[in-house]
C-alpha positions in Angstrom: 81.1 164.5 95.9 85.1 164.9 96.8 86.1 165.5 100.5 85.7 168.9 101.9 87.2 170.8 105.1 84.5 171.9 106.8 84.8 174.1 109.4 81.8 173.6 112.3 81.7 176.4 114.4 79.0 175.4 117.3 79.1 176.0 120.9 76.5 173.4 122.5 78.2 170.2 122.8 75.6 167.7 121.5 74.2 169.8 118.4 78.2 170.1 117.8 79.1 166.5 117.5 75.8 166.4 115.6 76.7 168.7 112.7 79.8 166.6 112.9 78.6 162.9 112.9 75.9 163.8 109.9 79.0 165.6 107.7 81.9 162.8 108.4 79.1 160.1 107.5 79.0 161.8 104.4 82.8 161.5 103.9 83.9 165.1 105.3 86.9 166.1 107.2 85.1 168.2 110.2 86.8 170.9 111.7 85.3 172.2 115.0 85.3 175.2 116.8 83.1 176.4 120.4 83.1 180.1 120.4 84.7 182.8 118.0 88.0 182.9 119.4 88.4 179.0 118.4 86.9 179.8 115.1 89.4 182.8 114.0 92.4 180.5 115.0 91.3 177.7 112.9 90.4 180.2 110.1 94.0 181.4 109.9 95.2 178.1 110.0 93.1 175.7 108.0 92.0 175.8 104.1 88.1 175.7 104.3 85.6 174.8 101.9 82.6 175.7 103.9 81.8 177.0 107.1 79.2 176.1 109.0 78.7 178.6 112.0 75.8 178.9 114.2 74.3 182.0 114.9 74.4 182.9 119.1 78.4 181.5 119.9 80.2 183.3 122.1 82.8 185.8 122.0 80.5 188.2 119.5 78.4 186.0 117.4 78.0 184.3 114.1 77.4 187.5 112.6 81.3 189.1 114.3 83.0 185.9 112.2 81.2 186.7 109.1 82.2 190.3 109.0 85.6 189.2 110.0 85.9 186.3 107.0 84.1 188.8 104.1 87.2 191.1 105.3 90.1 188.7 104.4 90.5 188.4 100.5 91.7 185.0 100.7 88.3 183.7 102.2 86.3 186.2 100.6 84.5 183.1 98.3 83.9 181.0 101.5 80.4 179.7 101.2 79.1 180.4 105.3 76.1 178.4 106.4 73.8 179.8 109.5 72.5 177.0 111.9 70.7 178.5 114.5 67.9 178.7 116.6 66.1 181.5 115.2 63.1 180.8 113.0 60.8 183.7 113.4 59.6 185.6 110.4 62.2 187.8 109.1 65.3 185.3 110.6 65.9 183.9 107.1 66.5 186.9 105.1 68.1 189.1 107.7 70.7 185.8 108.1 71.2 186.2 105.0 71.2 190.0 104.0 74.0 189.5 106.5 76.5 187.1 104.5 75.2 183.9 104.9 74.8 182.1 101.7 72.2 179.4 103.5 69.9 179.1 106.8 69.4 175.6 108.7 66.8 176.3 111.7 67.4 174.2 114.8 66.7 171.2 115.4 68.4 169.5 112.3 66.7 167.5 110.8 69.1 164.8 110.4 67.7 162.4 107.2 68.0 166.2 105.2 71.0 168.7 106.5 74.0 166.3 104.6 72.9 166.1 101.0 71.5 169.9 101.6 74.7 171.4 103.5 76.5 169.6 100.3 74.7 171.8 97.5 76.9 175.1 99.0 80.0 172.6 98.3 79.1 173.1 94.8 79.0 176.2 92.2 78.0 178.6 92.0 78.8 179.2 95.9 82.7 178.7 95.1 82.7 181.6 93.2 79.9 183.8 95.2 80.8 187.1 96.6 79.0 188.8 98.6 77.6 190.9 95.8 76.5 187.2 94.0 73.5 185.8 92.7 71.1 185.3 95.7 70.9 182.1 97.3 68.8 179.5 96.2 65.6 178.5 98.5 67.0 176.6 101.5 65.0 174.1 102.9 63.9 174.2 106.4 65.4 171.9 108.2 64.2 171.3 111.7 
């Protein structure tokens, strides 16, 4: 697998530099953003080739940036993963009704969320819309 930019956005400190140590082990340039704001200024600056956005940052929500990137032709085929705390019935496919093209529940489980976060590095998800196939089964992680 070749080196992607991947874009972390994450506002708890520790479950940040997490998500970051697991993907840079894996060879990754990591990206990192705390709160929306952060995460529209890196979006306008950086070439991305996933996103990785929990669900509950502030300044609107995971949700807010998602409706923001599907907006903006040039990131319209951004493949946006959900890391989040919500794992009740119902989480999964609302998450991803909403635009996300895969769901990592909290805690990470850290021996599976590289090689998994990796498969939306891969096509189909280069090329998915938002009207695209529908995402495969993601493991639960956590």
């Amino acid at each position: 697998m070749s080196r992607a930019r991947i874009l972390v956005v994450e506002d708890n400190p520790l479950n940040r530099l997490l998500v970051h140590d697991l993907l840079a082990l894996r060879g990754h340039e990591v990206i990192e953003a705390a709160n929306v704001d952060e995460a529209r200024s890196l979006l306008d600056l950086e070439h991305l080739d996933l996103l990785v956005l929990d669900v509950h940052i502030p300044g609107g929500g995971g949700e807010a940036v998602i409706r923001e990137v599907r907006k903006r032709a040039e990131l319209a085929k951004l493949p946006i993963v959900a890391v989040t705390s919500l794992a009740m019935p119902g989480d999964r496919e609302r998450l991803l009704t909403s635009g996300f093209q895969g769901y990592f529940s909290k805690p990470i489980d850290t021996r599976t969320f590289g090689p998994a976060i990796e498969t939306y590095l891969r096509p189909p998800w280069q090329a998915t819309t938002l009207a695209g196939p529908p995402p495969p089964e993601t493991p639960r992680v956590g």
